[in-house]
C-alpha positions in Angstrom: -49.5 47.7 15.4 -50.1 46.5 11.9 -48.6 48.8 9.0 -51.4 48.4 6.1 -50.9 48.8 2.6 -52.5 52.4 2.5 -52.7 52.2 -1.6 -56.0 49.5 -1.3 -57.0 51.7 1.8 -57.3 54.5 -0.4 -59.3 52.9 -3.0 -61.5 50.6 -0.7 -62.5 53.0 1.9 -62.1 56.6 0.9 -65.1 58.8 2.0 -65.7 62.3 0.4 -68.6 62.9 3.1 -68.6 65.2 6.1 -66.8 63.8 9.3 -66.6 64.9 12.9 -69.8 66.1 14.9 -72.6 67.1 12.6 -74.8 69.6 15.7 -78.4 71.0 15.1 -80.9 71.7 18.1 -82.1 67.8 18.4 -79.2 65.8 17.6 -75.5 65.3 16.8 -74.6 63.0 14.6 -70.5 61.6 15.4 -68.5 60.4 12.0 -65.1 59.0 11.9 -63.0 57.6 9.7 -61.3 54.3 11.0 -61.2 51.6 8.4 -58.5 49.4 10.1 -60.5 50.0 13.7 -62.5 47.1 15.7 -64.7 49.3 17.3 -65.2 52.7 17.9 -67.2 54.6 20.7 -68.0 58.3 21.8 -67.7 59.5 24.5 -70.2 62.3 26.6 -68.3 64.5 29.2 -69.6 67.3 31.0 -66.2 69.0 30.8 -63.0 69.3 28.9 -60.8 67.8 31.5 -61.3 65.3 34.3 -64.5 64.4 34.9 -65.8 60.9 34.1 -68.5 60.1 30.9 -71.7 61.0 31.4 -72.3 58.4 28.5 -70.3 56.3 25.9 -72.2 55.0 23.1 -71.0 52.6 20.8 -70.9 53.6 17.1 -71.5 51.5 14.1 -69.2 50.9 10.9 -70.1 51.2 7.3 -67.3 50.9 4.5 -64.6 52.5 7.3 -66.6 55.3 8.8 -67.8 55.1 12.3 -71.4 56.8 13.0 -73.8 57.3 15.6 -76.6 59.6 16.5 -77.1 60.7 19.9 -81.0 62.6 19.9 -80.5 65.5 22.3 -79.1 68.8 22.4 -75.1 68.7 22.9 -74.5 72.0 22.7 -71.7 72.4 24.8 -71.1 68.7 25.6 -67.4 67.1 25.6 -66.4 63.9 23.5 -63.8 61.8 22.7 -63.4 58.6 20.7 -62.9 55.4 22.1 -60.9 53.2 19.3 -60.0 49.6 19.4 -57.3 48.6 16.7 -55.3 45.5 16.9 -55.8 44.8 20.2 -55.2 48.4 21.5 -57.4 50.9 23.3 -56.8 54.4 22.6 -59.0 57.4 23.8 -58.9 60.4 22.0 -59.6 63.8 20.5 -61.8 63.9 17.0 -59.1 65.5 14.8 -62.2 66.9 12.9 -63.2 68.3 16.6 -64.5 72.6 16.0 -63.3 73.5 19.4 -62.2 72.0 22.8 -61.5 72.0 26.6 -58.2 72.8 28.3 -55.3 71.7 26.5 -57.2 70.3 23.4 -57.7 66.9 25.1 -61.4 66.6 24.5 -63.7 68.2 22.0 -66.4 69.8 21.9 -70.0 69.8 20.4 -71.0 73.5 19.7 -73.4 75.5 18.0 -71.4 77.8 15.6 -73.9 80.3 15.2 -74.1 80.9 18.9 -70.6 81.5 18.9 -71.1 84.7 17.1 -70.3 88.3 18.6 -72.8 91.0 17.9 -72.5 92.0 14.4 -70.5 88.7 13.3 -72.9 88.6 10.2 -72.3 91.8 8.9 -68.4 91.6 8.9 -66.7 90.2 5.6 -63.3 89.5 4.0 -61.3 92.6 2.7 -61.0 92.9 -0.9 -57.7 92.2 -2.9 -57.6 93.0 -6.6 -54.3 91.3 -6.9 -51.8 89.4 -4.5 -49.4 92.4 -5.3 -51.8 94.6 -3.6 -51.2 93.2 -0.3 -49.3 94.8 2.6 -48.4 91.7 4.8 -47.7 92.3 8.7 -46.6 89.1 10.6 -47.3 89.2 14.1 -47.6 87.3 17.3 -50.4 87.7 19.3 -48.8 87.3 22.6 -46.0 89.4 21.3 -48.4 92.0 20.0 -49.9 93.0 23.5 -48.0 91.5 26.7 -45.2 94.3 26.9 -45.7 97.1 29.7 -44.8 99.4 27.2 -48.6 98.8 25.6 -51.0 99.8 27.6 -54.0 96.9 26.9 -56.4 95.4 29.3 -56.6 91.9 27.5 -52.8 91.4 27.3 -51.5 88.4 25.3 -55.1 87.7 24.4 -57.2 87.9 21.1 -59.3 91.1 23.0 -56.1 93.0 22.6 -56.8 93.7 18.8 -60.9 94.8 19.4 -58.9 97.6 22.1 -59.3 101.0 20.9 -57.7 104.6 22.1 -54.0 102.1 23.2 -51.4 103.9 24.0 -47.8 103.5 24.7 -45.6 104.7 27.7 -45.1 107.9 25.9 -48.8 108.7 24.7 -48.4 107.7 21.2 -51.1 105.6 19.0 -50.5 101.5 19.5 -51.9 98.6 18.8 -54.8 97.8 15.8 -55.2 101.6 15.5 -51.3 102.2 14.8 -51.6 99.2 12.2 -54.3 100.5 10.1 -52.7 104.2 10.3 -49.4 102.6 9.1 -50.7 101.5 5.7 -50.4 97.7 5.6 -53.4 95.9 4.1 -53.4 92.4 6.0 -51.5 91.0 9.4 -50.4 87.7 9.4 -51.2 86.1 12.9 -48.4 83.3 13.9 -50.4 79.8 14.4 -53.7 80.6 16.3 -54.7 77.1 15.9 -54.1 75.1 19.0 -51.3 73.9 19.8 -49.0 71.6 22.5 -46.2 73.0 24.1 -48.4 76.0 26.1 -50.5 74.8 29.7 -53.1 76.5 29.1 -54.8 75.9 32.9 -51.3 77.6 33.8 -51.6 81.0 34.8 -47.9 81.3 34.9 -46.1 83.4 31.9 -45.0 80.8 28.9 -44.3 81.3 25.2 -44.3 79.6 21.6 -44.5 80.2 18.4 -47.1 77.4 17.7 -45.5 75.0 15.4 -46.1 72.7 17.2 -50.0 71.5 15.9 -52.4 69.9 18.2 -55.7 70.3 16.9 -56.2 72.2 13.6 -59.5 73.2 13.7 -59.6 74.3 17.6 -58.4 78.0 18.4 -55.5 78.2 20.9 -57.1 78.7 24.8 -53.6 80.3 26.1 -55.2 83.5 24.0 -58.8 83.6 24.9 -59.9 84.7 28.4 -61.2 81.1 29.8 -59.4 78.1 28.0 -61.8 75.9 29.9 -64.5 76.6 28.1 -64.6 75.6 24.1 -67.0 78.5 23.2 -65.1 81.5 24.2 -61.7 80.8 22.1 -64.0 80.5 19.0 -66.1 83.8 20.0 -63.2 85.9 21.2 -61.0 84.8 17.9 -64.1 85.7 15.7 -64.0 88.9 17.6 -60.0 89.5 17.0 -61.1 88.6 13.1 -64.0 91.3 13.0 -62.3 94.4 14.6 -59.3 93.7 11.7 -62.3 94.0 9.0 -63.4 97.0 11.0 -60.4 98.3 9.9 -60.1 97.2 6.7 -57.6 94.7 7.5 -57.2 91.3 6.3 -56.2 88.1 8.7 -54.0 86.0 7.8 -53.7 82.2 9.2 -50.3 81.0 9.8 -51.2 76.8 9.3 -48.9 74.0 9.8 -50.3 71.0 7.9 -46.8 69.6 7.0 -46.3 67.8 10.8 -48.1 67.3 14.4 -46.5 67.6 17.8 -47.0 64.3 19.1 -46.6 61.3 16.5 -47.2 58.0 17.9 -49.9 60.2 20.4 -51.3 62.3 18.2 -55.1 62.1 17.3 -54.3 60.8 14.1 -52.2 58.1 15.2 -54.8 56.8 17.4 -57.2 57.6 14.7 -55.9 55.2 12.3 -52.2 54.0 13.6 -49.8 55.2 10.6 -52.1 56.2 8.0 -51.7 59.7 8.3 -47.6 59.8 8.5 -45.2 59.2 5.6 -42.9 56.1 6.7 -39.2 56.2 5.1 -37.6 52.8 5.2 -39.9 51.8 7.9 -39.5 55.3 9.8 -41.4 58.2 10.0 -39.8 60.1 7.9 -39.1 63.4 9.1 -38.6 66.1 6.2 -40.1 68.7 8.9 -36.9 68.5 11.5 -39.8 67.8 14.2 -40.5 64.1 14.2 -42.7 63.5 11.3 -44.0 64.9 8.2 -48.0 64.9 7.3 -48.7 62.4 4.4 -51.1 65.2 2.3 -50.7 62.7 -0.8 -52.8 59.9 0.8 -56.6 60.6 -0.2 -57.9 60.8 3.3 -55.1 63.1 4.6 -55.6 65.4 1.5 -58.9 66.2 2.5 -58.8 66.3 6.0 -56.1 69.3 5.0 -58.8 71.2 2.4 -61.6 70.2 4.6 -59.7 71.8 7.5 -59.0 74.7 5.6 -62.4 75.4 4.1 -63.8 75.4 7.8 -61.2 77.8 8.9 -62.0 80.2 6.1 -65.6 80.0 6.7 -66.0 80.1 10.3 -63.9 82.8 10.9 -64.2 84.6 7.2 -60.2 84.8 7.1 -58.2 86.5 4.2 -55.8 83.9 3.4 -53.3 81.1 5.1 -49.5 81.5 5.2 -48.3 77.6 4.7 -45.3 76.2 7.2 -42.9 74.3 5.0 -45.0 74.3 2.4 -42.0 72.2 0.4 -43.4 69.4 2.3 -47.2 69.4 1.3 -48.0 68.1 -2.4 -49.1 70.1 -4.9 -52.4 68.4 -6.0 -53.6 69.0 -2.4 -52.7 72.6 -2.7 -54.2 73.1 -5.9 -57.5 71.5 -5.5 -57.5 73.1 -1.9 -57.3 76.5 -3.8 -60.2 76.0 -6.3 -62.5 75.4 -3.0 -60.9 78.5 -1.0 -61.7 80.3 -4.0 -65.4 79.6 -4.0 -65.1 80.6 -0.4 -63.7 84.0 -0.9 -62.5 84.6 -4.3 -59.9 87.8 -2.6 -57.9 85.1 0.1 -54.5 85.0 -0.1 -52.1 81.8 -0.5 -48.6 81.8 0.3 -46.0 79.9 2.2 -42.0 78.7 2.8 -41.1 76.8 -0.2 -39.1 74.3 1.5 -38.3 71.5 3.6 -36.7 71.0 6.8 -34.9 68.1 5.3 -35.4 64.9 3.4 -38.4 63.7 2.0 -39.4 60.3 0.6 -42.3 62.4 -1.1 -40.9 63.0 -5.1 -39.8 66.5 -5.6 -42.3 67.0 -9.0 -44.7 66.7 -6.7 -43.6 68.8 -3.7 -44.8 72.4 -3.5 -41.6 73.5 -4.0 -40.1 77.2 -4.6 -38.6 75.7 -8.0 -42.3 74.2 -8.2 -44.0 77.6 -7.9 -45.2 77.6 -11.6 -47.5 74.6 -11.3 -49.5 76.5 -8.0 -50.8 79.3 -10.1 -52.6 80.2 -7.0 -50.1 80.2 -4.7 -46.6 82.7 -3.9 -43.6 81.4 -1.7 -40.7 83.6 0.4 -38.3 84.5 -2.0 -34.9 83.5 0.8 -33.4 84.7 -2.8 -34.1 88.3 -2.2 -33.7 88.2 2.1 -30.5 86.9 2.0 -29.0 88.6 -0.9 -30.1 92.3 1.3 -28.9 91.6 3.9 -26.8 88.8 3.8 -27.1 85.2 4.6 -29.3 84.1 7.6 -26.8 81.7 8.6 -23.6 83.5 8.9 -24.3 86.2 11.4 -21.5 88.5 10.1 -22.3 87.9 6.6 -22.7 91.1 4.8 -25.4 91.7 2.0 -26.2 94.5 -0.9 -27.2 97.1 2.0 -24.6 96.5 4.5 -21.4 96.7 3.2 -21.4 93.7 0.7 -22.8 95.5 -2.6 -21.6 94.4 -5.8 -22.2 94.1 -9.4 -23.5 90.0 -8.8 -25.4 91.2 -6.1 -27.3 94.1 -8.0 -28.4 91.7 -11.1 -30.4 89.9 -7.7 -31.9 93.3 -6.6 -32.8 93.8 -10.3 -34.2 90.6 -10.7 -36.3 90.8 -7.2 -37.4 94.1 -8.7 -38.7 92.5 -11.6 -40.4 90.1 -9.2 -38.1 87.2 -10.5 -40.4 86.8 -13.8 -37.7 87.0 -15.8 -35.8 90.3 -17.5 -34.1 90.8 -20.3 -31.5 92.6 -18.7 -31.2 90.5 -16.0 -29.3 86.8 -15.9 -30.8 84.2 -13.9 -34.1 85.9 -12.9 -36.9 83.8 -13.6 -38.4 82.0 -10.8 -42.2 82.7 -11.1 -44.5 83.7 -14.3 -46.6 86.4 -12.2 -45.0 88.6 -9.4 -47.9 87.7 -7.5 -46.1 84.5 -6.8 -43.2 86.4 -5.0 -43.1 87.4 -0.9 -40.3 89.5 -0.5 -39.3 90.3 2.7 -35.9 90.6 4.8 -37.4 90.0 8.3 -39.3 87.5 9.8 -40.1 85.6 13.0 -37.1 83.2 12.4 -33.7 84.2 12.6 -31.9 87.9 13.1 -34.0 90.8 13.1 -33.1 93.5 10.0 -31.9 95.7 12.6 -29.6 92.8 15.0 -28.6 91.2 11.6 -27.4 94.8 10.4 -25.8 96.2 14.1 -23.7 92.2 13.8 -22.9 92.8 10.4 -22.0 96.6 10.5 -19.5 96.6 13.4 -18.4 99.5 14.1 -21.2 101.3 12.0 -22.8 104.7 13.3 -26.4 104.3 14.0 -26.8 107.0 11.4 -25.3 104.2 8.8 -27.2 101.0 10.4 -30.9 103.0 10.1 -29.8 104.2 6.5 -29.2 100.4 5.7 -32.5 99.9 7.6 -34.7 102.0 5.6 -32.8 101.4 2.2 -33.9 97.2 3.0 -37.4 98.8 3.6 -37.3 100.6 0.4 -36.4 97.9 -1.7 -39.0 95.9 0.1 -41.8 98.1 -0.8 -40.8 99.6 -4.4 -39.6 95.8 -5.5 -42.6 93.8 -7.6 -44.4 91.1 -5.7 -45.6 90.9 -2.1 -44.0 92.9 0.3 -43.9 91.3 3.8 -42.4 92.7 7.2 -42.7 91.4 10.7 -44.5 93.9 13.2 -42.0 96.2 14.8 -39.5 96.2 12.0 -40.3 99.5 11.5 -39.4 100.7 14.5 -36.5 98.7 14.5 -37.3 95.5 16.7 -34.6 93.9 18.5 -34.4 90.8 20.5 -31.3 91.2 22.6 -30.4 88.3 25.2 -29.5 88.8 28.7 -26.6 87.4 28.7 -25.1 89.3 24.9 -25.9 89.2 21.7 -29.5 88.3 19.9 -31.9 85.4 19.7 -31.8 83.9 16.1 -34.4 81.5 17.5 -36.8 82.7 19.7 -39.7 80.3 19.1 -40.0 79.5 23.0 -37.8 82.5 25.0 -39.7 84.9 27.5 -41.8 87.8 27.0 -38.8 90.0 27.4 -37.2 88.7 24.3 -39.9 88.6 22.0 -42.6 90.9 23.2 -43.3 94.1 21.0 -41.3 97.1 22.5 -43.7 99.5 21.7 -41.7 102.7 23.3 -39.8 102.0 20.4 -42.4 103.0 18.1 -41.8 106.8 20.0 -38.0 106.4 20.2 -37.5 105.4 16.4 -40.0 107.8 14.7 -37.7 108.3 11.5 -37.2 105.1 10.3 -41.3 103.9 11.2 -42.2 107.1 9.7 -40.3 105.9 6.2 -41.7 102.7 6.3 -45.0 104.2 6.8 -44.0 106.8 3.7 -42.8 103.5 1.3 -46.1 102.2 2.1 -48.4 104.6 1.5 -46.0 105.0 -2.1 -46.7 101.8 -3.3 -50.6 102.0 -2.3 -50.9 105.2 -4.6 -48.9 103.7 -7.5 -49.5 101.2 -9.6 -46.0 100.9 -11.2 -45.1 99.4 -8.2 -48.1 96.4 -7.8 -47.3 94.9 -11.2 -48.8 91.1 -12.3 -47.5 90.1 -15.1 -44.2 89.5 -16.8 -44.6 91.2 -20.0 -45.6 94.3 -18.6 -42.9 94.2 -16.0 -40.6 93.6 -18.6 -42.0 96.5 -20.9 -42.4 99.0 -18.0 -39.1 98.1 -16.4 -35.4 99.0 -17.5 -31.7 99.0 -15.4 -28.9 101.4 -16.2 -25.5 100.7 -13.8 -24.0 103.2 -12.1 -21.0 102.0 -10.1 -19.7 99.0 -7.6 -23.5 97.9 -7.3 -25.1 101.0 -8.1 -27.7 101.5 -10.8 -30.7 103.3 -11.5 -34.0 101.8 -12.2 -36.4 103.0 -14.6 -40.2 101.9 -13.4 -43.0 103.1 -15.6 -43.2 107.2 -14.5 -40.2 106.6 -12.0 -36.8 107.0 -11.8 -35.4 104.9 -9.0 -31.6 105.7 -8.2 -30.7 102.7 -5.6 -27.3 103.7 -3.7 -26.2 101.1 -1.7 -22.4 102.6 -1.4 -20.7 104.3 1.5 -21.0 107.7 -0.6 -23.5 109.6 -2.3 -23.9 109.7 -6.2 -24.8 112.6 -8.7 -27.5 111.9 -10.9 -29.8 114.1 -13.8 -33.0 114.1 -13.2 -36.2 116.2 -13.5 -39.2 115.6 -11.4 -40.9 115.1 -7.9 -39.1 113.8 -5.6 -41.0 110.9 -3.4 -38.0 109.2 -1.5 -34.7 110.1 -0.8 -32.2 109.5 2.2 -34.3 110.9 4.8 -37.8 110.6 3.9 -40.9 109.5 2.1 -43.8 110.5 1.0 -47.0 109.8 -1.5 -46.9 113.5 -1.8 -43.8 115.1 -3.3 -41.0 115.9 -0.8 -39.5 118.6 -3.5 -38.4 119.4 -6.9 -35.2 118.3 -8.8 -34.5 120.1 -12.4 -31.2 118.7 -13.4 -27.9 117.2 -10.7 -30.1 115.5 -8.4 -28.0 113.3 -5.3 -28.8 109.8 -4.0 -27.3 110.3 -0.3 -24.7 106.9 1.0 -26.7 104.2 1.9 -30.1 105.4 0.6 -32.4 105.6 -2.9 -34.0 108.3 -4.8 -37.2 108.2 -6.1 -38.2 110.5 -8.8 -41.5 110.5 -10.8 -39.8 111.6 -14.1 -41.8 114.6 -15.9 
C-alpha cells in the first residue's frame, strides 16, 4: 500500500463539507472522503451482522469525496463502504457512521429525531458559571450498577441512572439519587463511545474501560438493552443524559481521539490507508503505548475530531469531554474545536491528561501539553503535581506523600501552590503552571492506579484505621478547599477498594471482573463518616466563593501562608482560616470564629464556636471563618 505525501493531500483535496449519511424521509445521501481510493461503493444491509446486501450502489468521485444518493427511506437500514485502493478491497464501517449493529461492524442510517425519549426536547445542559464551579464525579457505568450490593433492574446498563427509589443491601439511598444528594455538580462517564475489546452479542459477564476506540460517534451496545439494534444505544444513552439534567447534573464524555484499537483494520485505515496515523521513521508511531497515535494535525483528521465532537455535544446535549492523553492531540485542533463547542453550549467543560504515553514525532509547541496549558485558554489538565505530592507517587506503592507520613516543608510549598491553583504566589516557589485556576483538575484518585484508600492502607503499614480514614478525609479536604477543579472517582468517599483475590490491589483494572471493579455500595452504609465529610467539604465549597476562585490576582490578593511546623501551616483564604495538620499530633492555634471543618466533621453550617486556643486534631484541618 502506497504511503502518499499527505502535505499535497491536504491542500488538493481537503473538504470542509458534511460527510457520512445525510437521512431525511426520502433519501440518504452517502459522502466519504477517499482521495487516494479507485472506487468506492455502499453497501444496504437489512441488519448489523451477517446477512447479505440487499443492494450495493456504486458511488461517484468529485475532488476526493465519494457520493451517492439512494431515493428511499433508510431509516433503519445498515451500510458499509466498499473501497478499492491500490489494488485492495476493503469493506468497512463509515467512521462518520451515527450508530451501528452488533460490535460496531456496520452502520446505520437513522433518524435522530426518532431516537428521542419523551421529553428529549425539553431537557438542556446544566449551567456552569465558571470551570471552578464544577464538582467532577468519574464513574463507570458498568461499575456504577452491576454489584449485588445495588439493587437496580437495568444493571451494567445506561437505564441504571433513569432508576429511582435504589437501594442498597442495607436500605440506604444509591445510585443517581445518592449522587445528586452528595453535592457534586457533573459525573464523568468512562468512554461510552463504542469500543473493541467487549462482545457485545455475548451475554456472558466481560469488562473494560473503553480505551480502546472503535467507532466514535456510535454509543457502546454492551450498555444498552439490545446491541443489535442501532436505535436503542442512541435512545437509552439520551435517556441516561436526560435523568442526569433531571437532576441537575452535568455528563461528562470521557473521548479518546489520541489512538484507535485496530490500526492497519481500523475504519480509517481502510478509509484512506495511512492518512489518518502519524508514521515515525516509517512506523506508526506510537506516543499512546497502544499501537498508534491519531494524526489530529493533518486537515482531514482535525476535523473529523471537532466534527465528531460537535455531533456528540449536540445529539446528546453533553456538558463537556474529559480528553485521553490529551499530550498527544495538537493544540490548534483543540482550540478551534473549543470555539465551535462553545457555540454549542457556551457552559461545557474541557479538560484532559496532559501527557503522552511515550514518544511523539508530533513537536512539543504544538502538543497539548500540561507545560502547554497557557495557550488552551479553554481547556484544564490533571494536575499529577498535586495527586502525587498527597499521597505520594503512583508508581511506588509504598511511597509516602504530605498526608501519609511524608509531610515536609518542600512538600507543603506544593500544597500551597495547589491551593493557589498553581497560578503563581508570591509566597510560594515554583508555582505557576496555569494563568486561571480553571485550568487545574485536582484530584488524588482516579480510575488508573491505587485507590486513595489502597494507596494509603500500602503506604500506612501498620496504621490504625482511625489514622488511614484521617489521611482519607484530610486528601478529601484539600481536594475540595484547594483552587481549581476538584475531581474524585465514585466511591472514594466511601472508601473504594479493589482488593485481588489472590493479595494485595489492582493498580490496573482496566479489563479485571466485576468483583474487582464494581461499586461496593454497602460501603456507602459501612463508611458513613468519611462519605459524610466528603459530602460536608462539598457542600463547603458550593456555599463559598473563596474557595471557586478564577483568577490569579485575586488568588494572590485573597490568599496568604503562615508555617507552623514540619509541614504544618495555616492558610489564610478570604474570610477563612484554614489550619492544615498533616502531622502525627495535634496543634494549638488562636482563632476566633465558626468552626466548618475540623478532624471529625464538616459542615456548610457551623459545627461550633472557637474564641481564642483552638486545636487542629493529628492528621486533620480546621476550618474557621475568621470574625
Amino acid at each position: 500500500m502506497t504511503i502518499r505525501n499527505f502535505d499535497e493531500i491536504d491542500e488538493k483535496y481537503y473538504y470542509g463539507g458534511r460527510l457520512g449519511a445525510i437521512y431525511s424521509r426520502h433519501q440518504t445521501e452517502f459522502r466519504v472522503w477517499s482521495p487516494c481510493a479507485d472506487k468506492v461503493k455502499v453497501r444496504l444491509y437489512p441488519d448489523g451482522e451477517d446477512s447479505s446486501p440487499i443492494a450495493v450502489v456504486t458511488m461517484k468521485c468529485r475532488n476526493g469525496v465519494w457520493s451517492t444518493i439512494v431515493c428511499d427511506d433508510l431509516d433503519g437500514v445498515y451500510y458499509t463502504y466498499e473501497v478499492h485502493i491500490d489494488g485492495e478491497e476493503f469493506e468497512t464501517i463509515d467512521i462518520y457512521a451515527v450508530t451501528a449493529g452488533v460490535n460496531g461492524k456496520r452502520g446505520m442510517v437513522l433518524d435522530l429525531s426518532g431516537a428521542e425519549p419523551d421529553g428529549w426536547e425539553l431537557t438542556e445542559p446544566v449551567t456552569l458559571e465558571k470551570y471552578t464551579d464544577a464538582i467532577i464525579y468519574e464513574l463507570h457505568v458498568r461499575d456504577f450498577s452491576i454489584d449485588r450490593s445495588g439493587h437496580f433492574r437495568n444493571k451494567g446498563r445506561f437505564l441504571a441512572f433513569t432508576e429511582t427509589g435504589v437501594t442498597n443491601d442495607m436500605g440506604d439511598e444509591i445510585g443517581l439519587d445518592y449522587i445528586a444528594s452528595l453535592g457534586v455538580t457533573h459525573i464523568h462517564l468512562l468512554p461510552v463511545f463504542d469500543f473493541a475489546t467487549v462482545d457485545e452479542s455475548s451475554s456472558l459477564p466481560q469488562f473494560n474501560w473503553g480505551y480502546d476506540p472503535l467507532n466514535y460517534n456510535v454509543p457502546e451496545g454492551s450498555y444498552s438493552s439490545d446491541p443489535f439494534d442501532g436505535e436503542v444505544r442512541v435512545r437509552e444513552f439520551r435517556q441516561l443524559v436526560m435523568a442526569c439534567h433531571k437532576k441537575g447534573i452535568g455528563v461528562i464524555m470521557d473521548v479518546v481521539y489520541n489512538h484507535t484499537y485496530n490500526t492497519e483494520n481500523s475504519a480509517f485505515s481502510k478509509t484512506f490507508p495511512y492518512y489518518y496515523y502519524r508514521l515515525w521513521e516509517g512506523n506508526y508511531s506510537n506516543g499512546s503505548g497502544c499501537g498508534n497515535e491519531f494524526a489530529s494535525e493533518r486537515k482531514m483528521a482535525r476535523k473529523y475530531i471537532i466534527d465528531s465532537l460537535c455531533f456528540l455535544a449536540e445529539t446528546y446535549k453533553l456538558d463537556g469531554f474529559r480528553f485521553d492523553l490529551m499530550g498527544l492531540l495538537d493544540i490548534e485542533t483543540l482550540n478551534r474545536a473549543a470555539e465551535k463547542l462553545r457555540r454549542i453550549n457556551p457552559n461545557i467543560i474541557l479538560y484532559g491528561e496532559g501527557w503522552t504515553g511515550g514518544g511523539s514525532p508530533l513537536d512539543d509547541s504544538l502538543r497539548a501539553m500540561k507545560h502547554n496549558i497557557r495557550r488552551l485558554p479553554e481547556f484544564a489538565v490533571f494536575s499529577d503535581e498535586f495527586r502525587d505530592t498527597v499521597k505520594g507517587s503512583v508508581f511506588h506503592d509504598e511511597a509516602a506523600g504530605y498526608v501519609n507520613g511524608g509531610s515536609s516543608y518542600d512538600k507543603a510549598q506544593l500544597i500551597k501552590a495547589s491551593l493557589c491553583g498553581w497560578v503563581g504566589h508570591q509566597q510560594v516557589m515554583n508555582g505557576s503552571i496555569a494563568d486561571s485556576a480553571c485550568q487545574i483538575v485536582n484530584y488524588v484518585e482516579a480510575h488508573d492506579n491505587l485507590t486513595f484508600f489502597d494507596k494509603l492502607i500500602l503506604s500506612m503499614k501498620g496504621a490504625s484505621d482511625w489514622d488511614l480514614i484521617a489521611a482519607d478525609k484530610l486528601g478529601a479536604a484539600l481536594i475540595f478547599l484547594a483552587q481549581g477543579i476538584p475531581f474524585i472517582q465514585a466511591g472514594q468517599e466511601f472508601l473504594r477498594s479493589k482488593p485481588l483475590p489472590s493479595g494485595g490491589y489492582d493498580h490496573n483494572s482496566y479489563n479485571s471482573p466485576d468483583s474487582v471493579n464494581s461499586i461496593k455500595w454497602d460501603r456507602l452504609t459501612n463508611y458513613r463518616e468519611p462519605q459524610q465529610y466528603y459530602a460536608g467539604l462539598i457542600a463547603i465549597r458550593r456555599k463559598f466563593a473563596e474557595f471557586r476562585l478564577r483568577y490569579g490576582a485575586e488568588i494572590r490578593a485573597l490568599i496568604s501562608f503562615r508555617d507552623l511546623e514540619n509541614g504544618a501551616f495555616i492558610a489564610y483564604i478570604g474570610r477563612f482560616m484554614l489550619v492544615v495538620n498533616p502531622l502525627g499530633h495535634d496543634l494549638k492555634v488562636q482563632a476566633t470564629g465558626d468552626v466548618y471543618a475540623d478532624k471529625s466533621s464538616a459542615s456548610a453550617a457551623p459545627l461550633y464556636h472557637v474564641d481564642g486556643e483552638a486545636l487542629c486534631g493529628r492528621r486533620s484541618v480546621l476550618l474557621v471563618k475568621i470574625k
